[in-house]
VOGU-3710 file (C-alpha; in Angstrom, 3 decimals, decimal comma):
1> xxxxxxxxxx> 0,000/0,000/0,000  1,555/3,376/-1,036  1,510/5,998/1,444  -0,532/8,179/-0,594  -3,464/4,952/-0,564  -2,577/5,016/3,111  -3,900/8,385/3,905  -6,443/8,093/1,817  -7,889/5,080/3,786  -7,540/7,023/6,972
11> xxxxxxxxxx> -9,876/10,099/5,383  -12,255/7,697/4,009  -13,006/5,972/7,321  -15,835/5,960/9,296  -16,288/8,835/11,986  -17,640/7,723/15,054  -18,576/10,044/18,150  -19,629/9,244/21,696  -23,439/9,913/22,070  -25,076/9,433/25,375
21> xxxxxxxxxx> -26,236/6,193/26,294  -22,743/4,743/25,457  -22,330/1,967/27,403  -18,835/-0,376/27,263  -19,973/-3,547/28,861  -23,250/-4,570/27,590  -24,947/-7,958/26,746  -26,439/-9,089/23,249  -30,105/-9,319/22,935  -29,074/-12,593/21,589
31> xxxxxxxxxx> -27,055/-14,369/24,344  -25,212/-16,080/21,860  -23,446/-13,370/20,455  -21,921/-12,672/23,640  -18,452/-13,261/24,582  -18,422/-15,467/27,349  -16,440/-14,671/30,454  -15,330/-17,590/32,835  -15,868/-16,429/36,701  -13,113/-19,219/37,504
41> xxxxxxxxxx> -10,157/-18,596/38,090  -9,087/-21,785/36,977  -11,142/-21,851/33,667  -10,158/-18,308/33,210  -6,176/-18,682/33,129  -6,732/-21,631/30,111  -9,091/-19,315/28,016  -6,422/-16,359/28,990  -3,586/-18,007/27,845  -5,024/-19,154/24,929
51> xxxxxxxxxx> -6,565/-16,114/24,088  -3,484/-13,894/24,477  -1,829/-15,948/21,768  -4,872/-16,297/19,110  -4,841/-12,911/19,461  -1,221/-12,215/18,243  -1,719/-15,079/15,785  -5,030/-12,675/14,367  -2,794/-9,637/14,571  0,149/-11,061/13,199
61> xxxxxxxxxx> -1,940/-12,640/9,932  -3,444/-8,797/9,840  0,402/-6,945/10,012  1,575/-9,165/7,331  -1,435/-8,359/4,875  -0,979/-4,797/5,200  2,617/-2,962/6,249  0,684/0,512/7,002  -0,833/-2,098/10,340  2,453/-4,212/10,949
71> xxxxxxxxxx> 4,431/-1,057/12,467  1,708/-0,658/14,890  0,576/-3,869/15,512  4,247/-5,173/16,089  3,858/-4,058/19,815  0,907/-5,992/21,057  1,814/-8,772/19,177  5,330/-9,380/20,754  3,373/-8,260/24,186  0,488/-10,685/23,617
81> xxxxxxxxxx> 3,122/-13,765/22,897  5,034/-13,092/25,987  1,917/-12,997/27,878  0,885/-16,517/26,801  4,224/-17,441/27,502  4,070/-16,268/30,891  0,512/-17,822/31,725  1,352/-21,123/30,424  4,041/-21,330/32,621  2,012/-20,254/35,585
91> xxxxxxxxxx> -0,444/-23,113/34,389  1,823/-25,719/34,405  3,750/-24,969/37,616  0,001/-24,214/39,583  -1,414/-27,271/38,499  0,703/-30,110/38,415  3,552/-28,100/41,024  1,913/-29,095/44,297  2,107/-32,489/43,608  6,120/-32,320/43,991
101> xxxxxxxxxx> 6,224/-29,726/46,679  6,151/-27,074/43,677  4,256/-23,743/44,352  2,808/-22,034/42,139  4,432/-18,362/41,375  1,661/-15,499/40,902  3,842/-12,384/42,091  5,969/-12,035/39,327  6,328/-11,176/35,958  10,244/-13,320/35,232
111> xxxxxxxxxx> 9,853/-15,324/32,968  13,480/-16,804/34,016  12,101/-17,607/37,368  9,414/-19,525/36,093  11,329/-21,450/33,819  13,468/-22,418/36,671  10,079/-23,323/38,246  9,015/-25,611/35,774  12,010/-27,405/35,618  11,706/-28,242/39,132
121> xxxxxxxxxx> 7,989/-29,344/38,242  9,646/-31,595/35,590  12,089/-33,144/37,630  10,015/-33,670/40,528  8,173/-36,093/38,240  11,149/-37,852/36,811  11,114/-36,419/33,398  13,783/-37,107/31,439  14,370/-34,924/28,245  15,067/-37,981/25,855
131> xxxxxxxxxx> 15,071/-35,270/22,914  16,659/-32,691/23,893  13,953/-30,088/23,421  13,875/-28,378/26,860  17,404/-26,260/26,219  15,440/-25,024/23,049  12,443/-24,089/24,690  14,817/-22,427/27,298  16,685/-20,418/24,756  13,134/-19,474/23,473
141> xxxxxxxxxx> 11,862/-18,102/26,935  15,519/-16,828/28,015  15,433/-14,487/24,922  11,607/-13,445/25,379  13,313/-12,364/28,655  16,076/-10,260/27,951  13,690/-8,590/24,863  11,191/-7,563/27,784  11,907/-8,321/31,147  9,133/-7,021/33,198
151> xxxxxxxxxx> 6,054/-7,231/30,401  6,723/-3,465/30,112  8,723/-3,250/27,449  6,075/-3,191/24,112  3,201/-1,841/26,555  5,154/1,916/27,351  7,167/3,683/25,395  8,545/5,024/28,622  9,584/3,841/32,409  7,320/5,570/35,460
161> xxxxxxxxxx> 10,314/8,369/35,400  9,164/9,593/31,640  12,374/7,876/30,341  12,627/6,046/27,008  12,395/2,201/27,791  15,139/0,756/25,487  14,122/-2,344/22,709  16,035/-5,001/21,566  14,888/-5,082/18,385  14,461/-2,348/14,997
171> xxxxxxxxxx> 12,805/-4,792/12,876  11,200/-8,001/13,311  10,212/-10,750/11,306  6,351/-11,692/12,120  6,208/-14,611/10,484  9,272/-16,241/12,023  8,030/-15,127/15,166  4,365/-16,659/14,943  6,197/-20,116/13,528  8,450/-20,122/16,949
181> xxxxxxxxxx> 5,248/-19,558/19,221  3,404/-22,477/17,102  5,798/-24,381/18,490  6,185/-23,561/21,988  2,297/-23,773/22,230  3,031/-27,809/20,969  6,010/-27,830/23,796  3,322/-26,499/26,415  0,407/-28,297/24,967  2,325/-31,516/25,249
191> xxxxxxxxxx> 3,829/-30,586/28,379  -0,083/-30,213/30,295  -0,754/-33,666/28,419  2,181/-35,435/29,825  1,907/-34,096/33,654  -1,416/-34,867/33,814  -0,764/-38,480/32,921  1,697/-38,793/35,474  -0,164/-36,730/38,246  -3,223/-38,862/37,134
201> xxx> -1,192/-42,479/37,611  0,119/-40,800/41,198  -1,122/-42,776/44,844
//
């Protein structure tokens, strides 16, 4: 799209204006059009988890259709893939952790700590990584890490102090990215499937 198109797509949008009676959270006349919330907590984290990443998936299929969206986009999607990482790790260390004297971690946003976590999930059940994949997945998380170490990093331009929070990366390539989450979504997938065969065989 030529910038010229561009800002005649932004012209030729739309214009919408508050009016009174606005009202954010509403329900369909027709319940089935509704989104459906889950009040538990549980239920909540899977639909969470797997919600933060459809959601870059969506965004990511949008930013590479159009390149006026993919500089703007760019942010939530790296923020929404961290966040699934980060949930599915809580996930797996809450419910299969306790099992193997395991807590679960829900004050803190390192993902480095909750790797560490989940490795002591793993071993507490005897895994053994016959394949080798775990260092991969490690790398995977470690870099998601040093890219944005406190989830602030593609959600502020700037710290609390008003001063530019720095970024790893100038350019990014979305498709690579989405490929690499694919598969650390089968990792985690296979992960929850595997634990909760052995927590299932426990005493």
């Amino acid at each position: 799209m030529t910038e010229e198109n561009a800002f005649e797509s932004i012209l030729n949008r739309e214009f919408r204006w508050p009016k009174a009676g606005d009202r954010p959270f509403t329900q369909s006349q027709n319940w089935q059009d509704s989104a459906y919330i889950d009040p538990h907590g549980h239920g909540r984290l899977v639909m969470m988890m797997t919600g933060y990443k459809r959601a870059a998936d969506l965004m990511v299929e949008r930013a590479i259709a159009d390149d006026v969206d993919r500089s703007s986009l760019v942010y939530p999607i790296i923020f929404n893939y961290r966040q699934f990482i980060e949930l599915s790790l809580k996930y797996l260390i809450s419910t299969y952790g306790h099992t193997v004297g395991v807590d679960a971690i829900w004050n803190t946003h390192d993902l480095g700590d909750l790797w560490k976590a989940l490795m002591a999930v793993l071993n507490g059940y005897g895994h053994r990584d016959v394949d080798g994949t775990d260092p991969t997945v490690a790398q995977i998380v470690d870099e998601f890490a040093k890219v944005d170490p406190k989830s602030f990093s593609y959600r502020y331009p700037v710290d609390i102090k008003g001063r530019p929070i720095p970024i790893a990366h100038s350019e990014l390539d979305l498709a690579a990215l989405a490929d690499v989450m694919k598969a650390l979504d089968g990792y985690f997938s296979g992960t929850d499937g595997y634990l909760d065969s052995l927590q299932g065989a426990g005493p």
